[in-house]
C-alpha positions as CSV (number, residue, x, y, z in Angstrom):
1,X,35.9,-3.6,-11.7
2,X,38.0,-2.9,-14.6
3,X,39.4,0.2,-16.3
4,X,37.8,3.5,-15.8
5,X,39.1,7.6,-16.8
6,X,40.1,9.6,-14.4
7,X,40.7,13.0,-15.9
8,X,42.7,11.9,-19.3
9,X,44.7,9.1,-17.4
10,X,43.1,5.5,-17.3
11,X,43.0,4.3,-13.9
12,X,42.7,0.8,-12.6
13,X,40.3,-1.0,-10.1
14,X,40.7,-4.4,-8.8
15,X,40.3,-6.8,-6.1
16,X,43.2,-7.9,-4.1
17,X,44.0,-11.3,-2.5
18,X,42.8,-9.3,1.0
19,X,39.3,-9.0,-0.3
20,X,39.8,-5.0,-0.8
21,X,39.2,-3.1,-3.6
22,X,42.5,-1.0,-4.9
23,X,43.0,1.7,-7.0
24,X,46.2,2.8,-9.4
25,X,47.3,4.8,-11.7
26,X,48.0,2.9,-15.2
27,X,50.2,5.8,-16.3
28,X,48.9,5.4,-19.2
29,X,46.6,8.2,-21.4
30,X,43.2,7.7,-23.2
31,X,43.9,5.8,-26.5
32,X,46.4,3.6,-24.6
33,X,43.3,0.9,-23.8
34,X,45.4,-2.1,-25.1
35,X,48.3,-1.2,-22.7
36,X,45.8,-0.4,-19.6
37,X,44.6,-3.9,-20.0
38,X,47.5,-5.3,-20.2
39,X,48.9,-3.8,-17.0
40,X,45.2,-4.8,-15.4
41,X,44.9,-8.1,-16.6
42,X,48.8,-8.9,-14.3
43,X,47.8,-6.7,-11.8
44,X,44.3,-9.3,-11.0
45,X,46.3,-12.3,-11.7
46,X,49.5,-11.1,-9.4
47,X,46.2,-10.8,-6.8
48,X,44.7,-14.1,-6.9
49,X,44.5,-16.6,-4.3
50,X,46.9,-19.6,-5.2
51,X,44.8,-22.2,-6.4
52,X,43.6,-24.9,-3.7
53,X,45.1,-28.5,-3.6
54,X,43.1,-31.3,-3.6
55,X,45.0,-32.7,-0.8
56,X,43.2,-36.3,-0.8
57,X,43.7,-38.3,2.1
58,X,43.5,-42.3,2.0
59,X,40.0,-43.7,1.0
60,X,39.4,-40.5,-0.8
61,X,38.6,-38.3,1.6
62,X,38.9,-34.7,1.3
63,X,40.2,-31.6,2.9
64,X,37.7,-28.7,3.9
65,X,40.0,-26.2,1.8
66,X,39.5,-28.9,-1.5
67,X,35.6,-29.2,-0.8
68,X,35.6,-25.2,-1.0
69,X,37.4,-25.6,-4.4
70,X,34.9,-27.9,-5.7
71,X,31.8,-26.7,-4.1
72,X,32.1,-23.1,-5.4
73,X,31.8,-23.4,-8.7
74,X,28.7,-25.0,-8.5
75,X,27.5,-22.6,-6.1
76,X,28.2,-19.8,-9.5
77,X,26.2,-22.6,-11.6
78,X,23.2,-22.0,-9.4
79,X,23.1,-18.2,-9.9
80,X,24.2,-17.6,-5.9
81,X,26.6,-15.4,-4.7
82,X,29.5,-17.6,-4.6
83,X,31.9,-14.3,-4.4
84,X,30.7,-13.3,-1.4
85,X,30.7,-16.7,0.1
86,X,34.9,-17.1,-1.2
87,X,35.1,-14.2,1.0
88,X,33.7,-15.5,3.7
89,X,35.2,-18.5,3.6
90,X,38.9,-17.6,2.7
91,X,38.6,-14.7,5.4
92,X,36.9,-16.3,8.3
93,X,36.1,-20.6,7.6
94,X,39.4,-21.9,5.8
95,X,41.9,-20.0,8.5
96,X,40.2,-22.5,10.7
97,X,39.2,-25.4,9.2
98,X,41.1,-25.2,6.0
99,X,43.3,-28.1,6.7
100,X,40.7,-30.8,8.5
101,X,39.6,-33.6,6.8
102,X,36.0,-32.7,6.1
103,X,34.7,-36.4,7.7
104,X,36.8,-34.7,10.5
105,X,35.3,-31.9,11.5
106,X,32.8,-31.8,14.5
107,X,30.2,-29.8,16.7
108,X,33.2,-28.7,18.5
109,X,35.5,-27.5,15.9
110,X,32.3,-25.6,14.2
111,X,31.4,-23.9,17.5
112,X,35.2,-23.2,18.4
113,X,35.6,-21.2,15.7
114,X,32.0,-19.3,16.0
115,X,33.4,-18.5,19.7
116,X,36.4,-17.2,18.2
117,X,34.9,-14.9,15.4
118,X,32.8,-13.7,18.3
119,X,35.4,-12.5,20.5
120,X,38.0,-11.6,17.6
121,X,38.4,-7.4,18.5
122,X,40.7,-7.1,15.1
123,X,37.9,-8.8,12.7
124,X,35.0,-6.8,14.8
125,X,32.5,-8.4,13.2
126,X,29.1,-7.9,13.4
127,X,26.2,-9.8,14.7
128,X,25.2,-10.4,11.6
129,X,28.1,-11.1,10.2
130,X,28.6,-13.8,12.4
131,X,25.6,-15.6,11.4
132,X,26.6,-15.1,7.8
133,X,29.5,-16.7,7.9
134,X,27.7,-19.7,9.6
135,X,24.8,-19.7,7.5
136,X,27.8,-20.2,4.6
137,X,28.9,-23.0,6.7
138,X,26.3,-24.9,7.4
139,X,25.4,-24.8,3.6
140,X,28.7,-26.0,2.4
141,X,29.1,-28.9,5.0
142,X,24.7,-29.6,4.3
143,X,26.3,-30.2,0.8
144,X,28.9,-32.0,1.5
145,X,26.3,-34.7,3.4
146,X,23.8,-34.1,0.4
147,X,27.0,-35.3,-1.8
148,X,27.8,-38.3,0.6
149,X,31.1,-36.8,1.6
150,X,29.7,-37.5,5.5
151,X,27.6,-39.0,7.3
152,X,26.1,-35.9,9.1
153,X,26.9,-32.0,9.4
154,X,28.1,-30.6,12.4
155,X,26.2,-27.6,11.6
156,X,23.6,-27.6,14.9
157,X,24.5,-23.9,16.8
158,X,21.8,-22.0,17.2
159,X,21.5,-18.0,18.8
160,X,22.4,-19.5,22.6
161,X,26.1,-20.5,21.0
162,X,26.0,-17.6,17.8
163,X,23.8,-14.4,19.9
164,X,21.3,-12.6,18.2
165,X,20.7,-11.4,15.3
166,X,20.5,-7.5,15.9
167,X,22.2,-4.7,14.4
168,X,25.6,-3.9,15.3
169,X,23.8,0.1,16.0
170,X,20.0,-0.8,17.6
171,X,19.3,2.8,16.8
172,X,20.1,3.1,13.4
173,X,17.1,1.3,11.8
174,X,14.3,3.3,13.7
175,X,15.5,6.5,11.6
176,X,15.9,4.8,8.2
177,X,12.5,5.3,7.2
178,X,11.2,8.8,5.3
179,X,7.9,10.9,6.3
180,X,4.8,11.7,4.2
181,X,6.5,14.9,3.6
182,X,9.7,13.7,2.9
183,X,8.3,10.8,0.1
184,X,5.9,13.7,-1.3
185,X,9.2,15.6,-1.3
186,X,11.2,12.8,-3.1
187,X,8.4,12.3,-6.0
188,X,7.9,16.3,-7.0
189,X,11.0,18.3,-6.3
190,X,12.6,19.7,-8.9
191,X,15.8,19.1,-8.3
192,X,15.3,15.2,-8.7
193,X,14.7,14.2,-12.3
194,X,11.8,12.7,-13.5
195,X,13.0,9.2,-14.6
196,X,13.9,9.4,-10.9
197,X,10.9,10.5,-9.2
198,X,9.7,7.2,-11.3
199,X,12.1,4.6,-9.8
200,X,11.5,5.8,-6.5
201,X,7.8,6.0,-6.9
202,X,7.9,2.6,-7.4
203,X,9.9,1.9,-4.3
204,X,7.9,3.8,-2.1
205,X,4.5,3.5,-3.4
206,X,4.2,-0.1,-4.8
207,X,6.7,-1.7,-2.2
208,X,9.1,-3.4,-4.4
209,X,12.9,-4.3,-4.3
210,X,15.1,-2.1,-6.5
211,X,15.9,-5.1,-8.7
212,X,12.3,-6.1,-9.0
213,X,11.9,-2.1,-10.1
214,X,14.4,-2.2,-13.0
215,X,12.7,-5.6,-14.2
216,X,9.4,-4.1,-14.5
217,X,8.2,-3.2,-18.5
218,X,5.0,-1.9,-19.3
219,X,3.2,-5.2,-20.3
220,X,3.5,-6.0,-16.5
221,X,1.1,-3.1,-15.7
222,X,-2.4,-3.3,-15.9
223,X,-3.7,0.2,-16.1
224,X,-7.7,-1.1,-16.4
225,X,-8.0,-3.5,-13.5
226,X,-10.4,-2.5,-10.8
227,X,-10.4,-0.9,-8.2
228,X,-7.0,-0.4,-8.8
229,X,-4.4,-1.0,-11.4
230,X,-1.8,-4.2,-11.0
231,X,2.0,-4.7,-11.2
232,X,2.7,-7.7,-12.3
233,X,6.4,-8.5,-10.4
234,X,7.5,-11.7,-11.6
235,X,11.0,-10.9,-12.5
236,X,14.0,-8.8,-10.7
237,X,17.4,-8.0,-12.1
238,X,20.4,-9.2,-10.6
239,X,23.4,-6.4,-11.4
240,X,26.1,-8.4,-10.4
241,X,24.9,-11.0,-12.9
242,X,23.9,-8.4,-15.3
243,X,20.7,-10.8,-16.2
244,X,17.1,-10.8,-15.2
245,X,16.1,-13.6,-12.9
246,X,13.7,-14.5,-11.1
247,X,12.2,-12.5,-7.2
248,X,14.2,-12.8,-3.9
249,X,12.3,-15.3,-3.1
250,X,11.0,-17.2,-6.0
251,X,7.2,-15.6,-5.9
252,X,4.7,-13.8,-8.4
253,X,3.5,-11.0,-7.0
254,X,0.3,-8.9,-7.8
255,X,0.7,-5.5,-6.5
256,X,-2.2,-3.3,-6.7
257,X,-1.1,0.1,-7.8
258,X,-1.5,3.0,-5.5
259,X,-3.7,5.9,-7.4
260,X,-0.7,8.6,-6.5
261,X,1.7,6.1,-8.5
262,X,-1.3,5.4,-10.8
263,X,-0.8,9.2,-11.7
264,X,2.9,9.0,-12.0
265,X,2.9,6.4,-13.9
266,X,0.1,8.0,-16.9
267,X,2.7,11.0,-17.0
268,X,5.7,9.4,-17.1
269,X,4.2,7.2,-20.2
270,X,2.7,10.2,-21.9
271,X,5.9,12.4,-21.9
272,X,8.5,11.3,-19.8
273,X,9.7,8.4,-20.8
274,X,9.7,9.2,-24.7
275,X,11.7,12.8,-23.8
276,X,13.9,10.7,-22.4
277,X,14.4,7.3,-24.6
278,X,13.7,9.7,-27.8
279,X,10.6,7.4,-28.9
280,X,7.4,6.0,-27.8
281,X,7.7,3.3,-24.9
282,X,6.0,-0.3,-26.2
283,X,5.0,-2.9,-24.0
284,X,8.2,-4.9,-23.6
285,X,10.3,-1.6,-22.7
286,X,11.3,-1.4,-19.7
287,X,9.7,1.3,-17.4
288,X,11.8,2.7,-16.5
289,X,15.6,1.9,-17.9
290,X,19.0,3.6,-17.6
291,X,19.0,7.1,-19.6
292,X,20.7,6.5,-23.0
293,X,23.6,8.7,-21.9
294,X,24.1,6.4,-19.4
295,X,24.0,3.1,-21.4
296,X,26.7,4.6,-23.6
297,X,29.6,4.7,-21.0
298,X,28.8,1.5,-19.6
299,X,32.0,-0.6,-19.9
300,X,31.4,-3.9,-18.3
301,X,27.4,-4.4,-18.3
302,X,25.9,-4.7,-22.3
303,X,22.3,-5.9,-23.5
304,X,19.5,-4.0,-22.9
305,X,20.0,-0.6,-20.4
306,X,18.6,-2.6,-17.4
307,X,19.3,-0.2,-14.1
308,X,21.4,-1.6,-12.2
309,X,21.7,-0.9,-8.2
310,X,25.0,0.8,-8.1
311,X,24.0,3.4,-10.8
312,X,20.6,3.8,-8.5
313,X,22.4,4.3,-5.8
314,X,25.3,6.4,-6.6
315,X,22.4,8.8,-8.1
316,X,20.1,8.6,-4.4
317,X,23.3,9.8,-2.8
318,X,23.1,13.1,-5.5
319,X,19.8,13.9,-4.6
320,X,19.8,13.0,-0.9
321,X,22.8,15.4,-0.9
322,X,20.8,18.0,-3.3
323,X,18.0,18.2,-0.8
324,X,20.1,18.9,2.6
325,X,18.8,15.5,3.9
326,X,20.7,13.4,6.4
327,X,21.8,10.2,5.1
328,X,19.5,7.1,4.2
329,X,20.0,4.2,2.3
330,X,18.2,3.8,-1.1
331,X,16.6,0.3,-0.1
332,X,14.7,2.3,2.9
333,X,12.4,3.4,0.6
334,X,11.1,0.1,1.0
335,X,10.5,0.1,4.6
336,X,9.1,3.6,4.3
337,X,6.3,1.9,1.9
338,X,5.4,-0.8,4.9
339,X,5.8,1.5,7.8
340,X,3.5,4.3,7.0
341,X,1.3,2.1,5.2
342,X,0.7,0.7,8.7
343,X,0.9,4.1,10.3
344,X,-2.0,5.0,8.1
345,X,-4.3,1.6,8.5
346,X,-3.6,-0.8,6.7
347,X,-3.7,-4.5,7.8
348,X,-0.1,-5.5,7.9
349,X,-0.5,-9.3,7.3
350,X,-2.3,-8.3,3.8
351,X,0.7,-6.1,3.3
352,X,3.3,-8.9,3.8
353,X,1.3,-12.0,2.7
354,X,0.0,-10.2,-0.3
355,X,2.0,-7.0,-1.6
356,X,5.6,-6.4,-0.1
357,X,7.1,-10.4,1.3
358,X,4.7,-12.4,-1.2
359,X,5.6,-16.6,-0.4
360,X,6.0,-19.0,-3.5
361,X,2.8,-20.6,-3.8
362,X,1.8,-24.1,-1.7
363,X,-1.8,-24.5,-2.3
364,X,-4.3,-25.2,-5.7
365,X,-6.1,-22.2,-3.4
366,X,-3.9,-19.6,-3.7
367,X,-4.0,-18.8,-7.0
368,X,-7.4,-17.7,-6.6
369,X,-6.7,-13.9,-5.5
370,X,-9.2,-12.6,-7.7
371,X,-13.1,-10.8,-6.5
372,X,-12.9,-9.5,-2.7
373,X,-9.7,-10.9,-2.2
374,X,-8.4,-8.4,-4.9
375,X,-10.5,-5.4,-3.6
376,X,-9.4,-5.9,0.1
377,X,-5.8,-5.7,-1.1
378,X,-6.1,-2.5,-3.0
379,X,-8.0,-1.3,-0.1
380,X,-5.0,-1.7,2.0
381,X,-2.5,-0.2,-0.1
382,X,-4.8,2.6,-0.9
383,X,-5.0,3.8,2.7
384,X,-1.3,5.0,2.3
385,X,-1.9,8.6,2.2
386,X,0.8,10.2,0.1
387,X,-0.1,12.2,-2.6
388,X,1.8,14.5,-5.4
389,X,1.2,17.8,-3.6
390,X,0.7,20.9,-6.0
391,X,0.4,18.7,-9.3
392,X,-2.7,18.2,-10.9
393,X,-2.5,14.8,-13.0
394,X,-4.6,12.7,-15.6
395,X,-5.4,9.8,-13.6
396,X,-5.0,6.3,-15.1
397,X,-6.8,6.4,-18.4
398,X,-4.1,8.9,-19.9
399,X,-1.9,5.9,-20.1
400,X,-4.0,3.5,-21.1
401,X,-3.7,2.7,-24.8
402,X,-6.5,3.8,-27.6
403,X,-8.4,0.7,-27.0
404,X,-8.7,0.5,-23.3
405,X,-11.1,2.2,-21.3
406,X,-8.7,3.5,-18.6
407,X,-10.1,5.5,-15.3
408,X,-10.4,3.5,-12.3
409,X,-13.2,4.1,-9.7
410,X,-11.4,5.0,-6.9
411,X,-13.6,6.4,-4.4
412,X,-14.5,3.5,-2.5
413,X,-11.3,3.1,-1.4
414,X,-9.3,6.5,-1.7
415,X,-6.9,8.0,0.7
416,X,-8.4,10.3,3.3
417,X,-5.6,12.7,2.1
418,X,-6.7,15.7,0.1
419,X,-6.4,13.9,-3.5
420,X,-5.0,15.9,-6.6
421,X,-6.6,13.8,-9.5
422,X,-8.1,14.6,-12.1
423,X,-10.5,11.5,-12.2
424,X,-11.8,11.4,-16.3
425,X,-14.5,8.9,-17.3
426,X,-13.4,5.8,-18.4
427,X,-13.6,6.2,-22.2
428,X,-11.3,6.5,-24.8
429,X,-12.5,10.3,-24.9
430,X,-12.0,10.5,-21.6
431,X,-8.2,9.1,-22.3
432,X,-7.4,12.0,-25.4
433,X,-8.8,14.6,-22.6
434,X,-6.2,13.4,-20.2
435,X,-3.5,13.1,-22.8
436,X,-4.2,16.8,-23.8
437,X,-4.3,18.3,-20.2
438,X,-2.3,20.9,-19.5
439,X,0.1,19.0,-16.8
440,X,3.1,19.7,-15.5
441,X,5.6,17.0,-16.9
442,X,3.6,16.2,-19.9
443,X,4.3,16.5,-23.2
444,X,2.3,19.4,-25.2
């Protein structure tokens, strides 16, 4: 983690050879950086692992622990999450295979183990835990076959020798959802501010991952398209990378825009996002990136102010706190977007196949999601009835540019909910009315 302040002493933050974070006092005062990382730098290497032996047996062969060695590195080349599968595997895999020959180890010796973690009371681990620490497994000996380091992978368990995947708590996910009045809460109040109400409009009105929120910039909106406007998500960003890559799961997705975020979005262009970034937004800004104050005291992270998740976080906790609400997880603003979207109508196979779980494409066919296809889609997501209660707002056409003819005929397929749009004609007239409207949130 680094070096951080802590009143006018520099305080230290690392991970130990446990797999815990600690924290400690340098002793040392602001303006003694040099000396902090100094102290930091021994403290990390006092805490690493010792370094795995190769430990070859005749022929060549090679030791689970030394495949591990090899095989993570790579895993980093790929852009996975290779540090959270050295935990695993130094924590719960190596204690019990560590010292097999990996042409050695069998069914047996994979589902002793599994039985083990099961019943382990001190680890306590999770049901899905368990299976994540197979899953791990199964990829590194499916490698280790790929590589021709075996013949076959023991790898065959399945839920009868794992158990189910459920959550540790069965009732904890039937409350992490918000209502309609709670998201209309989260997009107006006050007390929120607005570069917020924006990332989380985006969340709960448009469906999309937090990383594939911070990756979005304004050439990947489509403010014209009909019936609806179109979020192009093609990209999310990956904060422990600190890079953009590419979705979850390797898909383009076209999401139609909902006319409440429609809304949001024209005043957050208009006056938002230049009160905030102290200039006009262009079309490869980002939509909404980490407030300049921020950037500045970013210490490991550099390049442009992406937002990363723990900074999204950290400030949901601030306003969850602000507004007396019991405690939900930022990412449920996801699930709030699918489950009263159903709750209100719409088809939930159009939701996942074409808005929220979008698959990498398989057929010449599917790129052809233009005409009805198109209109059915928006006419699913537009049956989510949330609007921006007690705001009156330009609809799309205030953020279009001077040569785009902006409004968006919505009435075919508005919500049933009382709507607060001003609809304008779709003209650039129409789009200086809208950018002169007296607002709340835009710029006079």
């Amino acid at each position: 983690m680094g070096i951080y302040r802590r009143g006018t002493i520099l305080w230290l933050r690392w991970k130990g050879a446990d797999g815990k974070w600690h924290d400690r006092s340098s002793g040392y005062a602001i303006g003694e950086e040099s000396k902090a990382r100094e102290m930091y730098t021994e403290l990390v290497r006092q805490s690493a692992p010792p370094p795995a032996e190769p430990a070859a047996a005749p022929g060549g062969a090679l030791t689970v622990r030394a495949w591990v060695a090899e095989w993570l590195p790579k895993r980093g080349e790929q852009g996975l999450d290779w540090k959270g599968d050295d935990s695993r595997l130094r924590l719960h895999v190596l204690p019990f295979l560590g010292d097999l020959m990996l042409r050695d180890v069998r069914t047996r010796s994979i589902l002793d183990m599994m039985h083990a973690l099961r019943t382990d009371r001190e680890r306590d681990l999770s049901p899905r835990s368990i299976w994540h620490v197979y899953s791990i497994t199964k990829a590194l000996f499916r490698d280790a076959q790929l590589a021709e380091l075996i013949e076959h992978s023991p790898c065959v368990l399945d839920e009868r020798q794992l158990g189910p995947v459920v959550d540790r708590d069965p009732e904890w996910r039937s409350g992490a959802t918000f209502t309609h009045d709670e998201v209309e809460t989260i997009i107006t109040d006050d007390q929120i501010p607005a570069d917020r109400h924006m990332v989380y409009g985006l969340e709960l009105l448009a469906g999309v991952r937090p990383g594939e929120a911070a990756a979005l910039r304004w050439r990947h909106y489509t403010a014209t398209k009909q019936p609806l406007g179109e979020l192009l998500v093609a990209k999310a960003f990956n904060t422990k990378r600190n890079l953009e890559k590419s979705t979850k799961t390797g898909s383009v997705k076209h999401v139609p825009v909902h006319p409440t975020l429609a809304a949001m979005l024209a005043e957050w262009k208009l006056g938002g996002w230049q009160a905030m970034m102290g200039r006009a937004p262009g079309p490869d800004d980002l939509i909404v990136p980490l407030p300049p104050d921020a950037a500045e005291r970013r210490r490991t992270r550099g390049g442009e102010p992406y937002r990363p998740n723990d900074y999204s976080c950290k400030r949901w906790l601030e306003d969850v706190a602000a507004l007396g609400w019991r405690h939900r997880r930022h990412y449920d603003m996801r699930a709030t977007f699918i489950t009263l979207s159903i709750e209100d109508g719409a088809d939930p196979e159009i939701l996942e196949n074409r808005v929220t779980h979008t698959r990498q494409r398989r057929s010449a066919f599917d790129g052809y999601d233009r005409g009805e296809h198109w209109a059915r889609t928006c006419a699913e997501v537009a049956k989510l009835r949330i609007t921006r209660r007690g705001r009156e707002v330009a609809t799309v056409a205030a953020a279009a540019t001077p040569d785009e003819s902006a409004a968006v005929p919505l009435q075919s397929i508005a919500s049933t909910r009382k709507s607060s749009y001003l609809v304008l004609p779709a003209t650039a007239a129409g789009a200086a009315a809208g950018a002169g409207c007296r607002c709340r949130g835009f710029a006079q």
